[in-house]
Backbone as CSV, one residue per row, in Angstrom:
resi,resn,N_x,N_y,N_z,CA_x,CA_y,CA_z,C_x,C_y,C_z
1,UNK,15.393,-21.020,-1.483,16.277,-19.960,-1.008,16.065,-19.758,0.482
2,UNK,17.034,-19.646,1.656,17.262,-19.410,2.653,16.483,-18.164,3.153
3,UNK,16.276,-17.952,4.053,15.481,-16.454,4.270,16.563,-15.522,4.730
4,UNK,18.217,-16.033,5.130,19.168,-14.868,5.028,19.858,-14.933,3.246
5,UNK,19.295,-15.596,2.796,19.768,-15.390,1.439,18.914,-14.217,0.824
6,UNK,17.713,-14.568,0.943,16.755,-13.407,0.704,16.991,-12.044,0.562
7,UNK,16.913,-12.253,1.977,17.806,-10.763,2.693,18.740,-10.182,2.294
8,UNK,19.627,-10.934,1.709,20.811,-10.438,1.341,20.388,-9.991,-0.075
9,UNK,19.938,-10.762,-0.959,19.594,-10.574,-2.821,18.526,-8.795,-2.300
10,UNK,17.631,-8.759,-1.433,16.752,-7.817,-0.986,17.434,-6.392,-1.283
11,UNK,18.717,-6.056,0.062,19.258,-5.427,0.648,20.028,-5.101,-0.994
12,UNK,20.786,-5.775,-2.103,21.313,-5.362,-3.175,20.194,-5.620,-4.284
13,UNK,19.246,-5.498,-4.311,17.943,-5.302,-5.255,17.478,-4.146,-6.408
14,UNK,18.172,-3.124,-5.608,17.848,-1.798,-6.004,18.660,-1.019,-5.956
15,UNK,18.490,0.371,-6.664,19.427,1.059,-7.061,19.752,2.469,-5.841
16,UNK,20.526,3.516,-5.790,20.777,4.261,-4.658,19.655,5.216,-4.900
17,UNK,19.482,6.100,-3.827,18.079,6.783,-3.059,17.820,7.875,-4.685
18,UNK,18.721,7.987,-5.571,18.354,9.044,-6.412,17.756,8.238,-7.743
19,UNK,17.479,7.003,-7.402,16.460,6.199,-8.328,14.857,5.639,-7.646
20,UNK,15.313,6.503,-6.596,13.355,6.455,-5.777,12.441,7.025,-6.851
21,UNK,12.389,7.943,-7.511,10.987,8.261,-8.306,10.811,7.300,-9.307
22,UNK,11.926,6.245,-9.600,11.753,5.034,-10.672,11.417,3.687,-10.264
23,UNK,9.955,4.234,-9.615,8.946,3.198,-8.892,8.970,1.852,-9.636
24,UNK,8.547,2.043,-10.952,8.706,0.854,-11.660,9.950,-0.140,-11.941
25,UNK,10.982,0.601,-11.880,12.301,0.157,-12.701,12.467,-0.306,-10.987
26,UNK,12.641,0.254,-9.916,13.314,-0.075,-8.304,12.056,-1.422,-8.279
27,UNK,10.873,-1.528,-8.307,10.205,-2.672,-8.092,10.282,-3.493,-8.777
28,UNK,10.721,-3.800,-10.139,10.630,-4.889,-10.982,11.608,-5.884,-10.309
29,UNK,12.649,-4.681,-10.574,14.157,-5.616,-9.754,14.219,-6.272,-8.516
30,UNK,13.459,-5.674,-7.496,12.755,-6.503,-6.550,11.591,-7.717,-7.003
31,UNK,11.299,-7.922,-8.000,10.377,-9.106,-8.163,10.779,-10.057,-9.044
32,UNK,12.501,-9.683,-9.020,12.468,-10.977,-10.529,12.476,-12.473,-9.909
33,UNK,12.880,-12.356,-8.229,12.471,-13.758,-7.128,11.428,-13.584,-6.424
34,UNK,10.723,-14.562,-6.219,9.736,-14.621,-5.287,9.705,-14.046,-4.109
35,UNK,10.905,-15.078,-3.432,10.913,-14.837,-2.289,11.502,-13.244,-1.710
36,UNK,12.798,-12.921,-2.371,13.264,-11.316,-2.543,11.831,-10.528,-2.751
37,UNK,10.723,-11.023,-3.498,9.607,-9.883,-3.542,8.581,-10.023,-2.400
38,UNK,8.733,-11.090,-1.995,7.653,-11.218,-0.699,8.410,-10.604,0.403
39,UNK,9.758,-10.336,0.780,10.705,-10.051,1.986,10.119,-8.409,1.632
40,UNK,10.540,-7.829,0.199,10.307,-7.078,0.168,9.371,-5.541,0.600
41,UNK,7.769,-6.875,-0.118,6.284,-6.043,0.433,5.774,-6.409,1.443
42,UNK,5.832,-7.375,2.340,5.417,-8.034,3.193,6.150,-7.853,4.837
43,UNK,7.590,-8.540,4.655,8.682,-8.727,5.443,8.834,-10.020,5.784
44,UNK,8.017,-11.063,4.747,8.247,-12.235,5.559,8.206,-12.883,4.101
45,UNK,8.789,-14.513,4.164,9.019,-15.050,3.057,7.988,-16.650,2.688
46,UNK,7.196,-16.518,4.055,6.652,-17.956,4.032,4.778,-17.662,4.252
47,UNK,3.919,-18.389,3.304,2.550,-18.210,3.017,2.004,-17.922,4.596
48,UNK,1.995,-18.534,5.640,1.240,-18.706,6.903,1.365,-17.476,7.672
49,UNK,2.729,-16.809,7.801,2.982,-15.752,8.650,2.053,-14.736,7.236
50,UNK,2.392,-14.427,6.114,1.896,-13.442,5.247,0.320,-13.335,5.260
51,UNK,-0.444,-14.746,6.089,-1.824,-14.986,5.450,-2.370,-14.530,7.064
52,UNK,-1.244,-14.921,7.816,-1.427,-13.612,8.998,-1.221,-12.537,9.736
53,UNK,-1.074,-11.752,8.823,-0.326,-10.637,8.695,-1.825,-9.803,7.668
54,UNK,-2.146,-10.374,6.721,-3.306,-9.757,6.242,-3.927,-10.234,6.914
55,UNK,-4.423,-10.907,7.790,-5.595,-11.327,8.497,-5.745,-10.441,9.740
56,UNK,-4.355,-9.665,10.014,-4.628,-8.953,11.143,-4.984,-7.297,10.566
57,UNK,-4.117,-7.481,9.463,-4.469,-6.062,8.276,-6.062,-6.223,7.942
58,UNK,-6.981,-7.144,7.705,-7.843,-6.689,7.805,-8.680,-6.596,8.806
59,UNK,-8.366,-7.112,9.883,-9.384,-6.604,11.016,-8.660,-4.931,11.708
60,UNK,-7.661,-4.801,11.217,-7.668,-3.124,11.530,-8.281,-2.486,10.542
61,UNK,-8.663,-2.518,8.923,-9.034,-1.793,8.156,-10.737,-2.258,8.749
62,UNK,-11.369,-3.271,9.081,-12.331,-3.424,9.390,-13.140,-1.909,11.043
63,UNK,-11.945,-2.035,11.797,-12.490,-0.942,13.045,-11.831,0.301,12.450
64,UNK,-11.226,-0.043,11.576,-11.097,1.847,11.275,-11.787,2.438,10.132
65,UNK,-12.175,1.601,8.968,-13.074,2.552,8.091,-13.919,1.225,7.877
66,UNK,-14.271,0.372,8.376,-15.020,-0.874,8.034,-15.327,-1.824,6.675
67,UNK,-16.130,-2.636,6.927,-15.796,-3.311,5.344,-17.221,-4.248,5.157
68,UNK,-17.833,-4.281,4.155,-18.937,-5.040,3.594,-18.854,-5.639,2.585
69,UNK,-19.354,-6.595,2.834,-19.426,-8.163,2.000,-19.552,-7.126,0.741
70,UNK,-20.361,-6.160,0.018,-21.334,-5.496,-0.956,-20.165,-4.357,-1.257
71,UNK,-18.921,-4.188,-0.973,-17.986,-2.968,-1.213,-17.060,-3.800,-2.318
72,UNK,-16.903,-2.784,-2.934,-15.740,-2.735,-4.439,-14.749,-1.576,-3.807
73,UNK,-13.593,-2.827,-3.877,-12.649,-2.207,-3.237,-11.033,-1.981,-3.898
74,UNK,-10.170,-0.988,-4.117,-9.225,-0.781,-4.292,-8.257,-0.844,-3.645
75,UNK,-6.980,-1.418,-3.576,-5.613,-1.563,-2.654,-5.128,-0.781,-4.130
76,UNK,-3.774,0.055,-3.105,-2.988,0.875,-3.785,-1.445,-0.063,-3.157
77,UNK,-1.396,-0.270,-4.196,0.534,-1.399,-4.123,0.139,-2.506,-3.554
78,UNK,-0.447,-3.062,-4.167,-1.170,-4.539,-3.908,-0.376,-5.730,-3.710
79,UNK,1.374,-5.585,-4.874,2.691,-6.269,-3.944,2.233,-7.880,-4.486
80,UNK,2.291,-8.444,-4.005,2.251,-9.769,-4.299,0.725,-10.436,-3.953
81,UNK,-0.414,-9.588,-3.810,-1.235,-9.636,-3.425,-1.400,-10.488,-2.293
82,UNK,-0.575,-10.036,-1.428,-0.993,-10.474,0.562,-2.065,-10.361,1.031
83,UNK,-2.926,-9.282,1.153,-3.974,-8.865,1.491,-5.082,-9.067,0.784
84,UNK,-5.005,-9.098,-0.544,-6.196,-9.351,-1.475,-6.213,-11.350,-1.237
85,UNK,-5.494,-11.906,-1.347,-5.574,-13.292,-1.225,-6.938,-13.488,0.016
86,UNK,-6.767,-13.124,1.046,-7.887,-12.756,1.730,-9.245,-11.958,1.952
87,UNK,-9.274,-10.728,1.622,-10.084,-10.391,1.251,-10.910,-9.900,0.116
88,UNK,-10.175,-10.852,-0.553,-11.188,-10.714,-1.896,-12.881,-12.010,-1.213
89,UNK,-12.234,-12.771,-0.763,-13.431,-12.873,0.154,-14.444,-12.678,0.735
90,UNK,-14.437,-11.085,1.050,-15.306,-10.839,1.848,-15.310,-9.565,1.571
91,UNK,-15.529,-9.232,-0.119,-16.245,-8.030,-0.305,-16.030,-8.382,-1.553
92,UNK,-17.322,-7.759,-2.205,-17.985,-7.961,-3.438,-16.712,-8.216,-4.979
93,UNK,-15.936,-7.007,-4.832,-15.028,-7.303,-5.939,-13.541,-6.782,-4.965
94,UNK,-12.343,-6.799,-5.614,-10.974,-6.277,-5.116,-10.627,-6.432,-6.023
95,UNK,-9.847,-5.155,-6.512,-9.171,-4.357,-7.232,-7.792,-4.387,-6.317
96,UNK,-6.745,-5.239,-7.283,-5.013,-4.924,-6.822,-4.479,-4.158,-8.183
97,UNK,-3.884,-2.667,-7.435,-3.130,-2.354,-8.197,-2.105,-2.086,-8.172
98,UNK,-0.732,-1.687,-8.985,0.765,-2.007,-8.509,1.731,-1.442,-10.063
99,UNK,2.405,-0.912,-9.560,3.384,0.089,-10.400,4.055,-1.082,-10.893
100,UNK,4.462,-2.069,-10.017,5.517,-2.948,-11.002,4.509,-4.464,-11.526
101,UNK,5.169,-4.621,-12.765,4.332,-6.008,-13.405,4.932,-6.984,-12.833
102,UNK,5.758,-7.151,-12.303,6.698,-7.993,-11.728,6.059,-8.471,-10.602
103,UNK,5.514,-7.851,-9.430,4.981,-8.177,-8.778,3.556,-8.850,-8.831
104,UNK,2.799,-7.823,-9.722,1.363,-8.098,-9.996,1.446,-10.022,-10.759
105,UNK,2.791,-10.127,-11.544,2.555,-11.710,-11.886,2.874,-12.476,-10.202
106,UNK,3.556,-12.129,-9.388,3.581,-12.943,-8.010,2.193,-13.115,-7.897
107,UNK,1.719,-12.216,-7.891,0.087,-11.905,-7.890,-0.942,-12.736,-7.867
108,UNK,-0.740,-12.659,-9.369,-1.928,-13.429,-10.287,-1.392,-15.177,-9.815
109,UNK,-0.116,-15.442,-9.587,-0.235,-16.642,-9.151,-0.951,-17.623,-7.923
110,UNK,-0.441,-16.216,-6.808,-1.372,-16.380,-6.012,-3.411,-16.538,-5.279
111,UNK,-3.425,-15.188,-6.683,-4.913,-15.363,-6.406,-5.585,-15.913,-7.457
112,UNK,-4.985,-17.555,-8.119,-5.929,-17.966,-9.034,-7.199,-18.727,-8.416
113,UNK,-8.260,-19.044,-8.829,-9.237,-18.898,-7.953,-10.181,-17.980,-7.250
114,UNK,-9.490,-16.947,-7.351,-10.582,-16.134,-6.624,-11.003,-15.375,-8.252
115,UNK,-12.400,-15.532,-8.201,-13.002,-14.862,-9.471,-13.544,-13.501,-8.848
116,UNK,-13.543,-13.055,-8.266,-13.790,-11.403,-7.774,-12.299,-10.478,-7.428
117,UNK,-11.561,-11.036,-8.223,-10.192,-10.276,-7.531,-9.881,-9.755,-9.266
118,UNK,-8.929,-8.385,-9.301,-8.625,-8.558,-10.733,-7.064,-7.435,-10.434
119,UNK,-6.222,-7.625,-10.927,-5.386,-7.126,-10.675,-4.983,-6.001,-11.922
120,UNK,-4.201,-4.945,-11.975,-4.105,-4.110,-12.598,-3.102,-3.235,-12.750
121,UNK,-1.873,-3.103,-13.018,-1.205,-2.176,-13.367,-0.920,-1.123,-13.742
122,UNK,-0.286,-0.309,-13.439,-0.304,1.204,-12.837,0.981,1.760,-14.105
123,UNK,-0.039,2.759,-15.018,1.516,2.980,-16.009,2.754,3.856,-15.173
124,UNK,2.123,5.408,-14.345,3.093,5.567,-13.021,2.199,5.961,-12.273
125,UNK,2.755,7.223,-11.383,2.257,7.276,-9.921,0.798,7.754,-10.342
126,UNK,-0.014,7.483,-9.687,-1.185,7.960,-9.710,-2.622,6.760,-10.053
127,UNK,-3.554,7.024,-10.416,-4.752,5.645,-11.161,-5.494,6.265,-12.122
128,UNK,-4.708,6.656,-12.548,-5.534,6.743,-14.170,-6.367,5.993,-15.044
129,UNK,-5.838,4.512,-14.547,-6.100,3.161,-15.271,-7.639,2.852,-14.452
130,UNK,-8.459,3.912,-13.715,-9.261,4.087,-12.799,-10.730,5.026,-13.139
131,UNK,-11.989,4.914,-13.335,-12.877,6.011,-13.811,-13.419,6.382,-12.120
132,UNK,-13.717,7.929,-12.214,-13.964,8.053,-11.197,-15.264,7.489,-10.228
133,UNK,-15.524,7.823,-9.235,-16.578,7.266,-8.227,-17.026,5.646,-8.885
134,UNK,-15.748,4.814,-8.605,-15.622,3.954,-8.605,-15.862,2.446,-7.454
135,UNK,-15.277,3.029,-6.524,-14.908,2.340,-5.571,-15.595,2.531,-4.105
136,UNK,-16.080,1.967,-3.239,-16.660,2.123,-1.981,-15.703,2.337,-0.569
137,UNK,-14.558,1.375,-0.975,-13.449,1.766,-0.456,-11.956,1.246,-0.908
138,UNK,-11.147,2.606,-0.490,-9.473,2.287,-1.364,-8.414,2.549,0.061
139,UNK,-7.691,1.756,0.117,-6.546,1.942,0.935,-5.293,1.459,0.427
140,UNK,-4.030,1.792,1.043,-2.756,1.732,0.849,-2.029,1.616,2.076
141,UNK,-1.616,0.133,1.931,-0.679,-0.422,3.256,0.750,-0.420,2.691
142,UNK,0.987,-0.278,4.024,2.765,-0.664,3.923,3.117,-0.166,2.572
143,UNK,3.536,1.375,2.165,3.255,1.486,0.410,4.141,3.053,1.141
144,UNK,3.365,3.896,1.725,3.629,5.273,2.065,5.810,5.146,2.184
145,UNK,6.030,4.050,2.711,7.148,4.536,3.173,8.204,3.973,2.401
146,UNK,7.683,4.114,0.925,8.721,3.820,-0.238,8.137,5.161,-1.036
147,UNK,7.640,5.941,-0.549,7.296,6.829,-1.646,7.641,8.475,-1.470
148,UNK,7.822,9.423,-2.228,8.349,10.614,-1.634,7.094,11.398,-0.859
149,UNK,6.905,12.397,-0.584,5.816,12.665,-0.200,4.779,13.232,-0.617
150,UNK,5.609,13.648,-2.317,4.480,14.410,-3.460,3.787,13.508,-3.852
151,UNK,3.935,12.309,-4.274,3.800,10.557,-4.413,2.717,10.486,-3.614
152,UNK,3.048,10.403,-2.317,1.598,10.187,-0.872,0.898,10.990,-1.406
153,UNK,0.634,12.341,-1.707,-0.292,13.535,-1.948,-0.881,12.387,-3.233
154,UNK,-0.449,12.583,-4.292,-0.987,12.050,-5.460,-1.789,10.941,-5.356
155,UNK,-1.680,10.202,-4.788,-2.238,9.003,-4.506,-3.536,9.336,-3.813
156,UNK,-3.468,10.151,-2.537,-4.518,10.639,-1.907,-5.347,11.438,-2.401
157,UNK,-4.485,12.263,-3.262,-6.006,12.904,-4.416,-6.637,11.821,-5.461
158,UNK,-5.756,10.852,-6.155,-6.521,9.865,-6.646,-7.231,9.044,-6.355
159,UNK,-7.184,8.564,-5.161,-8.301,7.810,-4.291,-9.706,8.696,-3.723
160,UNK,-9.529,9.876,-3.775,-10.599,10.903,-3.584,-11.090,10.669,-5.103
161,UNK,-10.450,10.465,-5.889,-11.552,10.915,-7.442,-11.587,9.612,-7.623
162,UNK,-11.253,8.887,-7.281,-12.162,7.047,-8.043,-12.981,6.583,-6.401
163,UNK,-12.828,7.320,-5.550,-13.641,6.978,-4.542,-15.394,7.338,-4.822
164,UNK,-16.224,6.386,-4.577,-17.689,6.786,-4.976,-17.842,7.987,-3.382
165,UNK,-19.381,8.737,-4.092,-19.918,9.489,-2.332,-19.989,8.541,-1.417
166,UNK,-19.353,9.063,-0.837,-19.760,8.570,0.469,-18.592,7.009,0.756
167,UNK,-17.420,6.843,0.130,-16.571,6.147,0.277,-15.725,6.531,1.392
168,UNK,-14.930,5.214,1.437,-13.787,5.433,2.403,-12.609,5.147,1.855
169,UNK,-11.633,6.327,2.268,-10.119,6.499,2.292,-9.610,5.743,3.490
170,UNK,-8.313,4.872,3.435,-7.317,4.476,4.215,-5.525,4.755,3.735
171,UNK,-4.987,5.037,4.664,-3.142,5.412,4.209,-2.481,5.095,5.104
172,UNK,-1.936,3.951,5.495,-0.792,4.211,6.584,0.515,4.487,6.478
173,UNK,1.633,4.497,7.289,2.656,4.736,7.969,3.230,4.422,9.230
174,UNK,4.684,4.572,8.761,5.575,4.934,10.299,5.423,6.417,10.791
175,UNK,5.271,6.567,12.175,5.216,7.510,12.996,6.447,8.244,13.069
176,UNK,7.115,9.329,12.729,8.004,9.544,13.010,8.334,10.036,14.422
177,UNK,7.525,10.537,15.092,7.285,10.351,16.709,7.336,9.599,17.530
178,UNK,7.471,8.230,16.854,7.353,6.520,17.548,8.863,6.146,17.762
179,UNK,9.164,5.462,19.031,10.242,5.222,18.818,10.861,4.305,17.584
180,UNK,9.752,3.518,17.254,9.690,2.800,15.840,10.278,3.598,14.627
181,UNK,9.633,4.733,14.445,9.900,5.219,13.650,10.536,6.279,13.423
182,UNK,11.411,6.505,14.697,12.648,7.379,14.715,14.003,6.353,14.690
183,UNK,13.658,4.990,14.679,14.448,3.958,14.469,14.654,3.985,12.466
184,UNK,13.880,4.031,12.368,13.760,3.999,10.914,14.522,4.837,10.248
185,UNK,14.239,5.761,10.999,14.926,7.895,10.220,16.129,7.733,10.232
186,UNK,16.542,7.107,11.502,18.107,7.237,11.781,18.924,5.734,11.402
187,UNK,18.599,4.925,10.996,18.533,4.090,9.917,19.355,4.356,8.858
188,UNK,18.066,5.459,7.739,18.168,5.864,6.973,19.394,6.619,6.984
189,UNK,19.110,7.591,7.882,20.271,8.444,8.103,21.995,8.220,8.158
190,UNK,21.889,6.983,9.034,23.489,6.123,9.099,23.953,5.725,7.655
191,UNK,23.394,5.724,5.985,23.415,5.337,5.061,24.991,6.592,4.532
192,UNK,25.541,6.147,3.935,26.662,7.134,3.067,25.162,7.971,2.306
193,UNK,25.378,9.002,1.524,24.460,9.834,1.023,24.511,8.314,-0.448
194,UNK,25.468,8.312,-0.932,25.638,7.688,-2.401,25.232,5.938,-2.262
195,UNK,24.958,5.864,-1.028,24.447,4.554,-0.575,23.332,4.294,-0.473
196,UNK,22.515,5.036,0.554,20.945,4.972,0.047,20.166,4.016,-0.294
197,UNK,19.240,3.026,-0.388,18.705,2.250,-1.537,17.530,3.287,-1.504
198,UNK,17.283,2.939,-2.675,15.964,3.566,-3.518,14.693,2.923,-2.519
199,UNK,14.735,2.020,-2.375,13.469,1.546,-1.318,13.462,1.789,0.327
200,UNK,14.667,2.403,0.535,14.747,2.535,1.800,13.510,3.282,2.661
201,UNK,13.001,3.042,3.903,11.855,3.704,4.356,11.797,4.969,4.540
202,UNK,10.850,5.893,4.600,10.655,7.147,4.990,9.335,7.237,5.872
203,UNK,9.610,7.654,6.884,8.371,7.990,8.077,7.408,9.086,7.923
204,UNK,6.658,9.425,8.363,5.450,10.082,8.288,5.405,10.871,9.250
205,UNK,4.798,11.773,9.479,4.274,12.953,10.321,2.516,12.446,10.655
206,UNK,2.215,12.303,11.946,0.835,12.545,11.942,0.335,13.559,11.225
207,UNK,0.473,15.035,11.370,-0.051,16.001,10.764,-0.024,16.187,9.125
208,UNK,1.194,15.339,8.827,1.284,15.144,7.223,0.549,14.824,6.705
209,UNK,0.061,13.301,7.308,-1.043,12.733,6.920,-2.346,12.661,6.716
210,UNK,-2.561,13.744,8.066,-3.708,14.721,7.746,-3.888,15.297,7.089
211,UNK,-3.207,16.011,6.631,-3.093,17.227,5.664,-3.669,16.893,4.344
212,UNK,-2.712,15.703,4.220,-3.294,14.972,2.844,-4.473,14.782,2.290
213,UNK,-5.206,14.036,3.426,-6.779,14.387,3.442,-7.354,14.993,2.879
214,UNK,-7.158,15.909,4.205,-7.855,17.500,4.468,-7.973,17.917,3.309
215,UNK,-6.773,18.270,2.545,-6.695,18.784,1.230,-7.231,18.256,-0.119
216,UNK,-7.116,17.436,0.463,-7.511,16.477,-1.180,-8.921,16.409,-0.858
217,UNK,-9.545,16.475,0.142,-11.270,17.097,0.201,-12.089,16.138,1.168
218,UNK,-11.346,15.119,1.454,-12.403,14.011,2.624,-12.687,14.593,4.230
219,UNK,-13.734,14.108,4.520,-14.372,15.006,5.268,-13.750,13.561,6.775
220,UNK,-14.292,14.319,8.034,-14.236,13.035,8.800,-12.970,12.668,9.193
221,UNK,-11.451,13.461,8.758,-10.320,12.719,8.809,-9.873,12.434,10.227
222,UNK,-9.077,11.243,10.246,-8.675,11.036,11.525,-7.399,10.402,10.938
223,UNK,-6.514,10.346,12.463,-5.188,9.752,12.318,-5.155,8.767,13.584
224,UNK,-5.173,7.563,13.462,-5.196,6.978,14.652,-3.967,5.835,15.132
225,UNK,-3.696,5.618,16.145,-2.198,4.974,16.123,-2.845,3.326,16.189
226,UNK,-1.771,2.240,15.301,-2.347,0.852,15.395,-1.175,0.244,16.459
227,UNK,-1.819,-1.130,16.671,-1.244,-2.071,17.218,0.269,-2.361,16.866
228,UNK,0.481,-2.209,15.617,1.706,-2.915,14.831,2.612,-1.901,14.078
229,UNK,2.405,-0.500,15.397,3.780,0.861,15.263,3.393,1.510,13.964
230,UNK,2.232,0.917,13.625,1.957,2.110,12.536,0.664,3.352,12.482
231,UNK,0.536,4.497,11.914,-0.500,5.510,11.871,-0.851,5.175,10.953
232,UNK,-2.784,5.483,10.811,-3.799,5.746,9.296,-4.197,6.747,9.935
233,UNK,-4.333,6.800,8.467,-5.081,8.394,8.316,-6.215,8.099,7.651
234,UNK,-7.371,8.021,8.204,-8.920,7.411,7.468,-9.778,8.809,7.442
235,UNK,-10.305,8.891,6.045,-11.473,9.484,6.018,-12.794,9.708,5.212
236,UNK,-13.674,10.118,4.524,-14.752,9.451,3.862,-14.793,10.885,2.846
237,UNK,-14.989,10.514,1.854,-15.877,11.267,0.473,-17.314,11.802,0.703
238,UNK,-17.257,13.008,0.961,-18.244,13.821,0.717,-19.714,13.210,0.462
239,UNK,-21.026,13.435,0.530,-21.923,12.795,-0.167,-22.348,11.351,-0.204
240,UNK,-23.076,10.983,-0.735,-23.894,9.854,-0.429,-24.004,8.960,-1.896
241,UNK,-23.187,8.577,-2.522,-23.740,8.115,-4.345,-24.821,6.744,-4.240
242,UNK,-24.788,6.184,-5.704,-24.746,4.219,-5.722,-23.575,4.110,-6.444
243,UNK,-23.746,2.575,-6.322,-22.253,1.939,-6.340,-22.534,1.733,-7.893
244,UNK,-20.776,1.853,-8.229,-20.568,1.600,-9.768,-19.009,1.013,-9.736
245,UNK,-19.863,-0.017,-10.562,-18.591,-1.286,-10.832,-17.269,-0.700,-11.743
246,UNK,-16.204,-0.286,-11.630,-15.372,0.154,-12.452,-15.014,-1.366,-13.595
């Protein structure tokens, strides 16, 4: 398939903006092609650009909440596993998890071979499928701006309760302050109301993102702007535990 063919199957994938809370049902339909599901979570359709693209994703999660060979780690919308293909590498276990099964099989195709990776499915929003003080560290890329913003909250309190003491939180976003991401808003905005797609992006507030945090109880929060027009919001779990293998 062409990569404007892609684009095109992409762009009619999903259903209008009042089928956004039907995370599962809007993502499957995005994964019944490969390539439509990699355009999708990624933005790109070919292994080399995607394998650098997490390669640059993890040296920002590396200077902003860091990373050890010895960490059990959680991704929230793990997607076709882009990022885990790599760093399941270079930390003890990785945990991909993902609302749609559709994707998680792109997944599993990709990361056969890696015996520290395990992928996992999400019945809906939230990780239930998760025991708490689990994890050393959990983040969520490129994920925030398909989701509403009660969605972001939820997620951020669930990564606080499967996060072990003394873990680290990661969340990014578009800036809605960025010219990037006032490109995005008004985007959105140019859409008929009944037009919409359900996956269409939604931007972030620095202070939103804080908030999230703040509230959900991690200490340490920061919001810092990256290289590649996007904000995290990083911050750490209370306390000091040992590690436990979920």
């Amino acid at each position: 398939m062409s990569a404007d063919d892609a684009h095109e199957r992409w762009r009619n994938s999903t259903g209008t903006l009042g089928d956004r809370s039907a995370y599962k049902r809007v993502w499957d339909r995005q994964a019944r092609d490969f390539d439509v599901a990699s355009l999708a979570v990624a933005g790109h359709t070919d292994e080399p650009t995607m394998d650098l693209t997490a390669r640059g994703f993890i040296d920002t999660l590396r200077a902003t909440v860091g990373l050890d060979r010895n960490d059990v780690v959680l991704e929230i919308g793990c997607g076709i596993g882009r990022v885990g293909k790599l760093l399941g590498g270079e930390c003890l276990q990785w945990f991909g998890a993902d609302i749609s099964g559709g994707m998680l099989g792109h997944a599993a195709a990709r990361l056969q071979g890696l015996p520290n990776t395990r992928l996992v499915e999400l019945s809906t929003v939230g990780l239930q499928e998760f025991p708490e003080d689990a994890f050393d560290l959990v983040y969520c890329t490129i994920v925030f701006m398909h989701l509403y913003e009660w969605d972001r909250y939820r997620y951020v309190e669930e990564a606080f309760r499967v996060l072990r003491p003394g873990g680290r939180g990661y969340f990014d976003n578009y800036p809605l302050d960025s010219e990037h991401g006032w490109n995005v808003f008004t985007e959105g905005a140019r859409y008929p109301i009944d037009r919409r797609p359900a996956h269409i992006s939604m931007a972030s507030t620095r202070e939103e993102l804080g908030i999230y945090l703040s509230k959900a109880g991690f200490e340490a929060v920061r919001v810092v702007d990256l290289p590649n027009q996007l904000i995290a919001a990083t911050g750490r779990k209370p306390g000091q535990g040992a590690r436990r293998r979920p």
